[in-house]
SEBALUM-407983 format. One line per field, with one value per residue: residue number from 1; residue in three letters; x, y, z of N, C-alpha, C in turn. Coordinates in steps of 0.02 Angstrom, whole numbers. Example, Ala and Ser with C-alpha at 12.3 -4.5 7.8 and 13.67 -1.06 7.14 Angstrom:
BEGIN
num <- 1 / 2
residu <- ALA / SER
n_x <- 660 / 642
n_y <- -284 / -112
n_z <- 390 / 354
ca_x <- 615 / 684
ca_y <- -225 / -53
ca_z <- 390 / 357
c_x <- 660 / 645
c_y <- -165 / 2
c_z <- 390 / 394
***
This chain:
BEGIN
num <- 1 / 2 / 3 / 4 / 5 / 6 / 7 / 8 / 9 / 10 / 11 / 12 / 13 / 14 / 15 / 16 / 17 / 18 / 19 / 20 / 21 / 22 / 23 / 24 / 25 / 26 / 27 / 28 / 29 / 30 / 31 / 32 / 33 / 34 / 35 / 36 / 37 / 38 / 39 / 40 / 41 / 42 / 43 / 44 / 45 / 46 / 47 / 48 / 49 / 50 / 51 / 52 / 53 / 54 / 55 / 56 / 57 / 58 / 59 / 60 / 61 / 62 / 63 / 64 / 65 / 66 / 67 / 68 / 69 / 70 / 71 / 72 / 73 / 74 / 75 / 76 / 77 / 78 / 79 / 80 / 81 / 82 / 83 / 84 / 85 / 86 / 87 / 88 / 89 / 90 / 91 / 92 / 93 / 94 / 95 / 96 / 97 / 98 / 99 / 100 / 101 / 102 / 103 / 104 / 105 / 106 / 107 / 108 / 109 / 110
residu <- UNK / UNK / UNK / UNK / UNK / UNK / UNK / UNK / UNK / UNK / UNK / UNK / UNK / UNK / UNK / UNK / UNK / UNK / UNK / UNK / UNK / UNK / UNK / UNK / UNK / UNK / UNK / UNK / UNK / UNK / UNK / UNK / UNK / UNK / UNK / UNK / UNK / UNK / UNK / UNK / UNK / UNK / UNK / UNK / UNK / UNK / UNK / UNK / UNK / UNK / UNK / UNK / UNK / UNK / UNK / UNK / UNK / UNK / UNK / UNK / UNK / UNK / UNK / UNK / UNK / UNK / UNK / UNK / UNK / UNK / UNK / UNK / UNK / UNK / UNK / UNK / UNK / UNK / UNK / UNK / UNK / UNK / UNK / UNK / UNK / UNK / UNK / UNK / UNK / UNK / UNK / UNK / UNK / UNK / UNK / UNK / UNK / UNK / UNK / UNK / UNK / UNK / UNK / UNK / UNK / UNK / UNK / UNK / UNK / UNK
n_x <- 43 / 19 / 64 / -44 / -126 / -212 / -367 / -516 / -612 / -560 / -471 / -599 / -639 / -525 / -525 / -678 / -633 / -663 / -596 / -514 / -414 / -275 / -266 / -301 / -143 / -60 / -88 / -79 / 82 / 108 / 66 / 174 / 273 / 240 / 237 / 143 / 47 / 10 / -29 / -137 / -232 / -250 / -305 / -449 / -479 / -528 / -637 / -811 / -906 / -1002 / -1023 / -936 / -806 / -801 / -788 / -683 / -569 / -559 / -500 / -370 / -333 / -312 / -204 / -131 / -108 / -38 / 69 / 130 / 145 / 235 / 351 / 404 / 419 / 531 / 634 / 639 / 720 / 842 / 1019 / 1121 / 1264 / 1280 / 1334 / 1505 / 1592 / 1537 / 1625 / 1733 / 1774 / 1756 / 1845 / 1956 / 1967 / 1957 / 2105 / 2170 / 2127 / 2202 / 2334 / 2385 / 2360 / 2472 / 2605 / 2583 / 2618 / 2734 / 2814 / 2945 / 2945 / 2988
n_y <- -59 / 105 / 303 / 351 / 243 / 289 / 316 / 417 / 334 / 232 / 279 / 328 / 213 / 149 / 239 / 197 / 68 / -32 / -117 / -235 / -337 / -356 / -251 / -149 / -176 / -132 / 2 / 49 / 31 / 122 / 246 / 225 / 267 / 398 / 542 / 653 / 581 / 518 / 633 / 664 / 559 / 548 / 682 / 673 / 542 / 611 / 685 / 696 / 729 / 634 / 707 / 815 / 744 / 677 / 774 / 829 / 722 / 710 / 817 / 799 / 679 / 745 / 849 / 751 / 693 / 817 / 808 / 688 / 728 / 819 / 786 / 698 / 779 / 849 / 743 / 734 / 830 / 852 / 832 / 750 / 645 / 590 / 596 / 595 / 704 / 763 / 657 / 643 / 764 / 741 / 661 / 736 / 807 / 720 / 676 / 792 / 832 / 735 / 724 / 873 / 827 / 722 / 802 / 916 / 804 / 772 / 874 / 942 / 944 / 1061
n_z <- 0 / -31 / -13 / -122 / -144 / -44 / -3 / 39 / 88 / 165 / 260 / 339 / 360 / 430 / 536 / 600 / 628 / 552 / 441 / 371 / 448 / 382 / 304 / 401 / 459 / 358 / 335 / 450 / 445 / 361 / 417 / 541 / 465 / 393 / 468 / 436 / 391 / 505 / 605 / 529 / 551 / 686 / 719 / 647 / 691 / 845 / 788 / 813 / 723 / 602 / 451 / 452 / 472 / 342 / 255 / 304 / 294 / 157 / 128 / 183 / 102 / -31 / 20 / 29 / -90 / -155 / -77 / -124 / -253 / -235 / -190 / -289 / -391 / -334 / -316 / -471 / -485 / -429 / -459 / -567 / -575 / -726 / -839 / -919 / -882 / -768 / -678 / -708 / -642 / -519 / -486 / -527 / -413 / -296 / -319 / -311 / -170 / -115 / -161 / -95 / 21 / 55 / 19 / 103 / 221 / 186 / 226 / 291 / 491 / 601
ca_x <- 0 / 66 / 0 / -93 / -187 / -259 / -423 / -558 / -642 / -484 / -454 / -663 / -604 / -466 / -550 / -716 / -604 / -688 / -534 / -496 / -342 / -206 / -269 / -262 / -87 / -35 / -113 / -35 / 146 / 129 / 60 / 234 / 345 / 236 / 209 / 97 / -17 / -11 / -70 / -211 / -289 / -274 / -358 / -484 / -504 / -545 / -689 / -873 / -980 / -964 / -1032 / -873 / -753 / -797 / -738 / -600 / -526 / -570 / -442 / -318 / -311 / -293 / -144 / -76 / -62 / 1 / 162 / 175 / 189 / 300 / 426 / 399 / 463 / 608 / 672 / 665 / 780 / 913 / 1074 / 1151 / 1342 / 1287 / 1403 / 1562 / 1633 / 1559 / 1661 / 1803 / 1782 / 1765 / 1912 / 2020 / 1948 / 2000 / 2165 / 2199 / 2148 / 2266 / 2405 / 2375 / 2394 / 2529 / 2626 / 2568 / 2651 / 2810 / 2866 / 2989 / 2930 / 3036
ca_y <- 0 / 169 / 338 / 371 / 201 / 292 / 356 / 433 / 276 / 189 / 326 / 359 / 129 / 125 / 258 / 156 / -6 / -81 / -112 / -306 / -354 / -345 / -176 / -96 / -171 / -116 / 72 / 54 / 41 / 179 / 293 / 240 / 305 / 476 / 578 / 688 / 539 / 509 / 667 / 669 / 500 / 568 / 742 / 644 / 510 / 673 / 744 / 674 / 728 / 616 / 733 / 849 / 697 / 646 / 826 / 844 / 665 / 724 / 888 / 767 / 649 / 800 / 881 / 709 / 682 / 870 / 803 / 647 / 748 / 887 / 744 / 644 / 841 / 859 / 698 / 731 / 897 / 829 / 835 / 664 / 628 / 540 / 600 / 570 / 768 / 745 / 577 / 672 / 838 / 726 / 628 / 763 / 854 / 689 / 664 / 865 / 824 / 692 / 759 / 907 / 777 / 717 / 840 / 924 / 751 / 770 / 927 / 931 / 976 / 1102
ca_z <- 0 / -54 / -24 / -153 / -108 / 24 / -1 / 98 / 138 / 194 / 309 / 387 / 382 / 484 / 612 / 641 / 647 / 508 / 393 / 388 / 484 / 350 / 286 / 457 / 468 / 315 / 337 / 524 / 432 / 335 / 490 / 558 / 400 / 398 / 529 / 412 / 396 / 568 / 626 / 525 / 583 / 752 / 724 / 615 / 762 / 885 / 777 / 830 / 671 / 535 / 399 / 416 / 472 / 261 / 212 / 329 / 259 / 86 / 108 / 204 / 54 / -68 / 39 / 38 / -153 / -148 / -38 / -136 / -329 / -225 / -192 / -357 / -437 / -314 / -361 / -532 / -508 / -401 / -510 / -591 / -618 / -771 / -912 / -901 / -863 / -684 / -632 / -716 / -609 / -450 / -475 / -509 / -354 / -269 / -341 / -288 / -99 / -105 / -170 / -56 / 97 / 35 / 20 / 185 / 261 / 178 / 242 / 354 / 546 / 627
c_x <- 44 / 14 / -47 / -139 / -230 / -315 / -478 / -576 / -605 / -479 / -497 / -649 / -600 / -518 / -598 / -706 / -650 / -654 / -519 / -433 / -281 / -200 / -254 / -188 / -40 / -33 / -64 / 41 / 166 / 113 / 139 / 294 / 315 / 210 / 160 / 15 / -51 / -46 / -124 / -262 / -280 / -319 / -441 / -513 / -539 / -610 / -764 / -910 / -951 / -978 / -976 / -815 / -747 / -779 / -668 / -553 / -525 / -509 / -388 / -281 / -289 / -248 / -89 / -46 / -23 / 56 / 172 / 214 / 243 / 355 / 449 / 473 / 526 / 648 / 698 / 732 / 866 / 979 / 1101 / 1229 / 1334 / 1324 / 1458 / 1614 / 1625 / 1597 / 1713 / 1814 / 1780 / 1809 / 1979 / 2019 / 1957 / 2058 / 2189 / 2187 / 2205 / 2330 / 2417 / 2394 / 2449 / 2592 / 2628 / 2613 / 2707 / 2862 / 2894 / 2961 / 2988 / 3042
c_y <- 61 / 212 / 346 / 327 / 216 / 332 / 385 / 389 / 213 / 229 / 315 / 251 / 122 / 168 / 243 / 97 / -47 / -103 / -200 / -300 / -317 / -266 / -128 / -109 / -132 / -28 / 84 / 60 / 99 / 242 / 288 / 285 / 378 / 499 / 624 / 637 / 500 / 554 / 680 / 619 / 502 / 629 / 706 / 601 / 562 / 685 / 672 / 678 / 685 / 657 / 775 / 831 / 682 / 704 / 840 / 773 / 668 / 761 / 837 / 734 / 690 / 817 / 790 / 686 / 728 / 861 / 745 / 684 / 805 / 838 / 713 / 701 / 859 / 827 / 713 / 783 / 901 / 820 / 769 / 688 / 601 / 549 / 606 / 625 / 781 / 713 / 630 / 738 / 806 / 683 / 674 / 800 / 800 / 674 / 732 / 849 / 773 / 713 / 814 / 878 / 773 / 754 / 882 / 876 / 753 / 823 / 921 / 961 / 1006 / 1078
c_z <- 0 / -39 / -54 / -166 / -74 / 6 / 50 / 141 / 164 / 240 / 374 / 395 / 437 / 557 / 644 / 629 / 618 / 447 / 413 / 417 / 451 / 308 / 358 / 468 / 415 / 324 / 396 / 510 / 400 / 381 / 513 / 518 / 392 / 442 / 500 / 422 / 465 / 610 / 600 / 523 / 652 / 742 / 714 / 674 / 832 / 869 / 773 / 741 / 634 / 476 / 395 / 427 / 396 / 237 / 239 / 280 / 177 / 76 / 108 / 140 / 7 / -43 / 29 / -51 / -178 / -146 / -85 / -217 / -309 / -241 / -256 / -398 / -400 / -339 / -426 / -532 / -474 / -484 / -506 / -608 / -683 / -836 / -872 / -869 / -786 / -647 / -640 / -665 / -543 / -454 / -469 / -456 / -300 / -231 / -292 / -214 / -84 / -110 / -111 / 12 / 87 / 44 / 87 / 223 / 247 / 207 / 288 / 423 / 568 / 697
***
C-alpha cells in the first residue's frame, strides 16, 4: 500500500475499525513512516460529526497527493553525475585532496 492508495474511505475505515486485519496493518505501517499521515488519523479520530469527518478526510487525502507529486518533482531535479565530465571533475577534485595531503606530510617539521 502506497500513499496514493489511500483514499477517503480507507481513512473514515481504519478510524471506525472496520478495515480487515491486514489492511489496518498495512495502513498502520505507513502511519509509522509519515508523521503527516499520522497526525491526521489522530485529528480525524478526535472529531465526533461524521458529515465533516468525510470533508475533513477528503482535504487530508488532497494535501496528501500534494506532498506525494511535491517529492515525485524534487526527485526529478536533483542533479546526476551521469556524463562522463562529472566523474572526471570529481576525481580530479580527489586526486587534488590527495596530493595536497601528501605533500602536507612530507614537509619537514621544525
Amino acid at each position: 500500500m502506497h500513499h496514493s492508495d489511500i483514499d477517503e474511505a480507507q481513512l473514515l475505515a481504519y478510524i471506525e475499525g472496520s478495515l480487515t486485519p491486514e489492511e489496518q496493518f498495512r495502513l498502520e505501517t505507513l502511519l509509522d513512516q509519515d508523521p503527516f499521515l499520522s497526525d491526521a488519523i489522530d485529528g480525524l479520530s478526535a472529531i465526533e460529526d461524521k458529515a465533516q469527518l468525510r470533508m475533513i478526510a477528503g482535504q487530508i487525502n488532497a494535501q496528501l497527493r500534494r506532498q506525494i507529486q511535491s517529492r515525485r518533482k524534487h526527485r526529478r531535479r536533483r542533479p546526476r553525475l551521469d556524463n562522463h565530465w562529472g566523474w572526471i571533475f570529481v576525481l580530479v577534485l580527489l586526486l587534488l585532496v590527495l596530493l595536497s595531503w601528501w605533500v602536507i606530510r612530507q614537509m619537514p617539521t621544525r
